[in-house]
N, C-alpha and C positions, 0 to 999 in steps of 0.2 A: 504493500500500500504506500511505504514513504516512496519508494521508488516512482509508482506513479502521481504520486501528486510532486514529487521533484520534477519530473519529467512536463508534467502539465505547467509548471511554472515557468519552464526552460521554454517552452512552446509558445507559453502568455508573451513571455521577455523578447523572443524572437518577432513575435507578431506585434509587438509593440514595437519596436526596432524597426522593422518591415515599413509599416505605417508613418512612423516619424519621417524617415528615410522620405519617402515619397512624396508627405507634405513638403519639407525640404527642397526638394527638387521643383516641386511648383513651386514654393514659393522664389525660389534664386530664378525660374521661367519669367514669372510673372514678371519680377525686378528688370530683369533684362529688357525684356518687353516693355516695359514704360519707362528706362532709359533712353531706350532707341526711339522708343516717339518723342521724349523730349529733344532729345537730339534733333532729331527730323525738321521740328518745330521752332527750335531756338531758329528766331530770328529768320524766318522762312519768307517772310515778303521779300527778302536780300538776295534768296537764292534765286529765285523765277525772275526776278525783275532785270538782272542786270544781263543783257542784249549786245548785241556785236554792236548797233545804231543806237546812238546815248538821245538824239533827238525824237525818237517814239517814245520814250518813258518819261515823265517828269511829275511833278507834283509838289504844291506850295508849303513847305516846313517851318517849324522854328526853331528855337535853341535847343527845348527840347530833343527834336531830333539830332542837331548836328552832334551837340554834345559829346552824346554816346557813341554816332560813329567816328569822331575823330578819336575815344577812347578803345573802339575795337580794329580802328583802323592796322594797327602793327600783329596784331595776334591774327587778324582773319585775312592780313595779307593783301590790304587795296591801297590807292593813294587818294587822294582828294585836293580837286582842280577849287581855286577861287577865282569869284571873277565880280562885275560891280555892270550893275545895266544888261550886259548882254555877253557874250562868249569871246567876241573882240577885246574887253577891255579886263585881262587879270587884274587880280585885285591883293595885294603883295601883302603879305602874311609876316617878311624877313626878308633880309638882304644876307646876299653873302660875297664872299671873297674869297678865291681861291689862293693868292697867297697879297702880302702886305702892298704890291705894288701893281695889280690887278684891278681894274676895274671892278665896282659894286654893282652887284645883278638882284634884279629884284625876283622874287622869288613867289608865285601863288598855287605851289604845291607840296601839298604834305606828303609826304612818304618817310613813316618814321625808320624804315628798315635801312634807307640810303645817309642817316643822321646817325652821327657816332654818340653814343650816349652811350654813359657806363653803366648804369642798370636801371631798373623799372621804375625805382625815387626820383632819377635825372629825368625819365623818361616824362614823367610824368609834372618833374617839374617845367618841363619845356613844352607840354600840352598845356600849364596854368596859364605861360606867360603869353601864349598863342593865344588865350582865350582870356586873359584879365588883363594883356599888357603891365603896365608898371605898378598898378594896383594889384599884383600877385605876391604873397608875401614873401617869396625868392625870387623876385624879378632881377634885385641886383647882383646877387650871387653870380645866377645864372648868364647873366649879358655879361658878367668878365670873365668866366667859366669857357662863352662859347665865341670868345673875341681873343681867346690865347690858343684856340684851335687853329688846325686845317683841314679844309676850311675853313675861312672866320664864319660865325654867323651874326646876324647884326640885328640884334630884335627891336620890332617895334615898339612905340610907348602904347600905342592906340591897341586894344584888345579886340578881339571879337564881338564883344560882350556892349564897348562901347559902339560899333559901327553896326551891328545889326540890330535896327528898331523894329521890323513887322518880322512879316513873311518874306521866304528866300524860295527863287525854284532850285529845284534839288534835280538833277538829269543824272540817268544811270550810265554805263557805258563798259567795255570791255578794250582794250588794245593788249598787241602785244610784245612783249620785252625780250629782247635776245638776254641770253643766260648772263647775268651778272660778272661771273669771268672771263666773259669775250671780252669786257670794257668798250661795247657799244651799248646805247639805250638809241636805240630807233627800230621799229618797227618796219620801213622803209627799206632797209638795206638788204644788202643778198647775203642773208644768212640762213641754214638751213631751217626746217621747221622744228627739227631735232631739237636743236638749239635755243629754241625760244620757246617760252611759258606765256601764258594768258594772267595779265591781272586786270581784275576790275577795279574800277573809278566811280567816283561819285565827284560832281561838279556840282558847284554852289554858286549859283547866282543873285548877288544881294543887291535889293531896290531892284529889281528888273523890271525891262520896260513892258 
């Protein structure tokens, strides 16, 4: 008799074992499964919107919007065109300088991947001063931080923040970039396809007509 109720206990234990098991495994299904739609989902207007022709897609934004993509701009890998009225007229963000006795270039594209910053704190302090100008509480830090570089950069006092009063059109767009270690960026030239990657753009039009 102990024998069988030892036995009937080993057989309860196993089928409780059995049973947990299998919850388990749904439930790590499940989890999976509603990561991968979260995923799917993050930020999905972004995926279907952005087109080989940046002039089919547009639509009226505000800080709100820009904000957050100039803060996802370097992790999800796009740049971002400014401009003032209309696509003819960039709208200069920073000056820079290639070396001390170079002419100053104005500059109405972010792409933080081609900007040397030493980590995510720089990073970020150089998205404030983009967006608060000289009213960023490392403004000055950071303007003699990136005026002892090379390139110089030459930040402006005027932020974002002060120059954009309404609404901006906001235009998607797609071009593509020969591989960063050729040391061409044009899209134009005879380089294989091998060689070049797709990034997308987003273009900001502030006051437009």
């Amino acid at each position: 008799m102990e024998n069988a109720a030892d036995a009937l206990k080993m057989a309860a234990a196993v089928l409780v074992f059995v049973l947990a098991l299998g919850i388990s495994i749904s439930s790590f299904s499940e989890v999976r499964q509603v990561s991968q739609i979260i995923l799917n989902y993050n930020d999905n207007e972004y995926s279907y919107t952005y087109i080989p022709d940046e002039r089919t897609t547009t639509r009226m934004v505000g800080l709100e919007t820009i904000v957050p993509s100039i803060y996802r701009s370097y992790n999800e890998k796009f740049a971002i065109y400014f401009y003032e009225g209309d696509t003819n007229r960039p709208y200069t963000i920073y000056k820079q300088k290639d070396t001390a006795s170079s002419p100053t270039e104005d500059v109405n594209k972010l792409d933080l991947s081609k900007i040397s910053l030493a980590n995510v704190q720089e990073r970020n302090d150089f998205i404030g001063c983009i967006l608060y100008g000289q009213d960023y509480s490392n403004f000055s830090d950071m303007k003699t931080k990136l005026q002892q570089r090379t390139p110089q950069i030459l930040l402006q006092n005027e932020g974002l923040y002060d120059k954009i009063n309404g609404e901006v059109k906001e235009m998607f767009g797609i071009y593509e970039l020969q591989d960063v270690s050729d040391g061409i960026d044009d899209s134009d030239s005879a380089v294989p396809d091998a060689n070049k990657t797709e990034i997308r753009t987003i273009s900001y039009i502030i006051n437009p007509n």
